[in-house]
N, C-alpha and C positions, 0 to 999 in steps of 0.2 A: 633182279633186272629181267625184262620180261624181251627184248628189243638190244642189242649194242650193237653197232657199226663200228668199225674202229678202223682209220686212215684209208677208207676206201677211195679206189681210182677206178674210173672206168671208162675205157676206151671206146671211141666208133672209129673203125680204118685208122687213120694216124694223130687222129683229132680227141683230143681230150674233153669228153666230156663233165666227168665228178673227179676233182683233184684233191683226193687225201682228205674227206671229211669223215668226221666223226660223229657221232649219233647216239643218245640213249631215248628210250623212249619204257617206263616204268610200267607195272602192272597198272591196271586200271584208269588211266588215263588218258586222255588226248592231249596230244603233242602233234606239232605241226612245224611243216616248210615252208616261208612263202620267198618268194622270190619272184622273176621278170620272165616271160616267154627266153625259154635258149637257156636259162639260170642251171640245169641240171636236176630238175624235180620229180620230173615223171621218169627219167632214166632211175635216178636214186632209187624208187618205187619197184620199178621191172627187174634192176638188180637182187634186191629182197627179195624178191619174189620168183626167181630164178629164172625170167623170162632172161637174162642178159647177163652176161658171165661179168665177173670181177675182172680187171689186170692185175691186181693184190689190196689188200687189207681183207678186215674180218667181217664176216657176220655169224652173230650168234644169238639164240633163238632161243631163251631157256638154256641157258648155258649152252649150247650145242652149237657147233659150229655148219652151219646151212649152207657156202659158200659153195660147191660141188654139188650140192643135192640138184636133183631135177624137178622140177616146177610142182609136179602132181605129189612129187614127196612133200615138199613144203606144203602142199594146201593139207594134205594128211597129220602134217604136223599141226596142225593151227593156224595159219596165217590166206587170210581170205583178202584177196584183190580187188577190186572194183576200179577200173581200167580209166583213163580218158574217153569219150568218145562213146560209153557203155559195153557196145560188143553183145551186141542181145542177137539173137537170131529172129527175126523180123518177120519171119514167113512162119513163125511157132506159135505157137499160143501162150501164154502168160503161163497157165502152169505147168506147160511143157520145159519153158524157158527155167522155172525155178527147179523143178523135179532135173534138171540139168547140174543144176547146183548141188546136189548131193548127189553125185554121180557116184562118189566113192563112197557112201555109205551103206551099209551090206542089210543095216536091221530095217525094215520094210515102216515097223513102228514107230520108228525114230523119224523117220522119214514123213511119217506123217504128222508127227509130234509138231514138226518145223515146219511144216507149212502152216499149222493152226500157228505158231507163234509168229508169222512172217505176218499171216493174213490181220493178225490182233493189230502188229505192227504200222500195218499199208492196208488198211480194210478197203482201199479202192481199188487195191491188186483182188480183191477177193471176190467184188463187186463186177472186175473186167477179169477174170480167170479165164475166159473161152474164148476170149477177145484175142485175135494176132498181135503180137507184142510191136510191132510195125506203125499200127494204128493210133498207138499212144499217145498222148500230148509228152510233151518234152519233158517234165516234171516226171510223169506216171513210169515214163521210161526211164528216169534215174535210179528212183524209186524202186522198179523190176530190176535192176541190175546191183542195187542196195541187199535188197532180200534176197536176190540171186545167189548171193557170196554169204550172206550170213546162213543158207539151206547150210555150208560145209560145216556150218559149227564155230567159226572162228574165235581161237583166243585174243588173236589181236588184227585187225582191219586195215587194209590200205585205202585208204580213200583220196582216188587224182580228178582233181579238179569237178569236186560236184555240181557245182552253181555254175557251171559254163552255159550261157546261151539260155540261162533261165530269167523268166518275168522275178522281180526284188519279191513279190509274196510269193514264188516259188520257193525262193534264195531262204527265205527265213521260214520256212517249211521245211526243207533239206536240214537246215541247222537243229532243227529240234527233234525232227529224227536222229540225228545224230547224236545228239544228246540224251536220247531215250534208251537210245542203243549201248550207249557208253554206261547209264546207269542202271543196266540189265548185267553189267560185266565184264563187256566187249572193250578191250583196248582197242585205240585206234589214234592210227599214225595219218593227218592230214597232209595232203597240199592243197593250196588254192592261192590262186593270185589275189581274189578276193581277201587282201589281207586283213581288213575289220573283223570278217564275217573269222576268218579263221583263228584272229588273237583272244574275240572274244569267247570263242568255242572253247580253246586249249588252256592248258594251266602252264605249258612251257613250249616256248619258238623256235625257230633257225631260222636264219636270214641267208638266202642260196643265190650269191651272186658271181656267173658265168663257174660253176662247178666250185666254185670256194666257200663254206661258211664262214660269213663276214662276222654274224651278229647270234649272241645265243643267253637266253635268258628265260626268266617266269616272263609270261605273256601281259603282264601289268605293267610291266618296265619296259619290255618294249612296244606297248602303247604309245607312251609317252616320251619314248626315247625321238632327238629331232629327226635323225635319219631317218629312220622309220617313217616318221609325221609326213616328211617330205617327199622320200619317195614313193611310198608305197602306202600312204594315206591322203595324200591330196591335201598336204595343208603346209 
């Protein structure tokens, strides 16, 4: 198991955000959250990834337990973020922005290795490299913040809400990235409210409503499951 959460809770001030859910998420796959704005997705996300401490249950990481670790541990561990919102620094240059992304990596070679693989990647990061990452269109800057987190190497990926505020031929541009990415070797762990985009991506779901896992299954089932259809497919 590449990924387990097991009965996590996690607190803001006195308000409960994730109550007690559970989680695996397997070598080589994408697995995904979707749920409602406020549902506990992107908190779920920053917990893994140690930006946000647990109140109690587990996370473990390759068998290891992560829950204590500090955030630059976990990215050393394996585990690459890709944020809401992106979080690029605006006033940099696109491969200042990525050469950010391996911050922690010491072999100079390697380093360079991953930019040719990002560039193969995102050949239109490679096309705007000297470009201020500020300047982007909305896409190119998820894009830069995609490749940003895979510079670390990641065994397995967090990806919060990609296709926010993107044109539907962005939307299904991100998806295919994402799926290129995955069968290069990259796990990765989805949110998106976009739940089509995200059932069709993943081979297993969660359904994350107000910090509770309601709904959890292969992502074929809950296609078609009615809840699902109804709320969070518009039908």
């Amino acid at each position: 198991m590449l990924l387990e959460v097991s009965a996590l809770w996690v607190r803001y001030g006195g308000a409960e955000a994730v109550k007690g859910i559970s989680l695996r998420v397997e070598q080589g796959e994408i697995t995904t959250i979707i749920g409602s704005n406020g549902a506990g997705k992107t908190t779920t996300l920053r917990t893994i990834s140690g930006l946000k401490r647990p109140a109690s249950g587990e996370i473990r990481f390759r068998g290891e337990l992560i829950n204590l670790k500090p955030s630059q541990q976990i990215v050393e561990m394996g585990i690459g973020h890709v944020p809401q919102g992106r979080y690029l620094f605006p006033h940099m240059g696109v491969l200042e922005n990525l050469r950010l992304g391996a911050f922690l990596q010491r072999d100079k070679r390697y380093v360079q290795k991953s930019l040719q693989r990002v560039f193969q990647t995102f050949p239109v990061l490679n096309a705007r490299k000297r470009q201020l990452a500020g300047t982007l269109s909305g896409g190119e800057q998820q894009m830069l913040a995609i490749a940003r987190a895979l510079m670390g190497n990641p065994k397995l990926l967090l990806l919060d809400e990609p296709s926010i505020g993107l044109a539907p031929i962005v939307v299904r541009e991100i998806g295919k990235v994402a799926l290129d990415i995955n069968k290069d070797g990259t796990s990765i762990l989805l949110v998106e409210q976009n739940a089509r985009l995200a059932l069709r991506l993943a081979r297993k779901g969660y359904v994350l409503e107000t910090g509770t896992i309601v709904l959890e299954g292969d992502t074929g089932s809950l296609l078609h499951n009615e809840g699902v259809l109804k709320a969070y497919l518009g039908q």
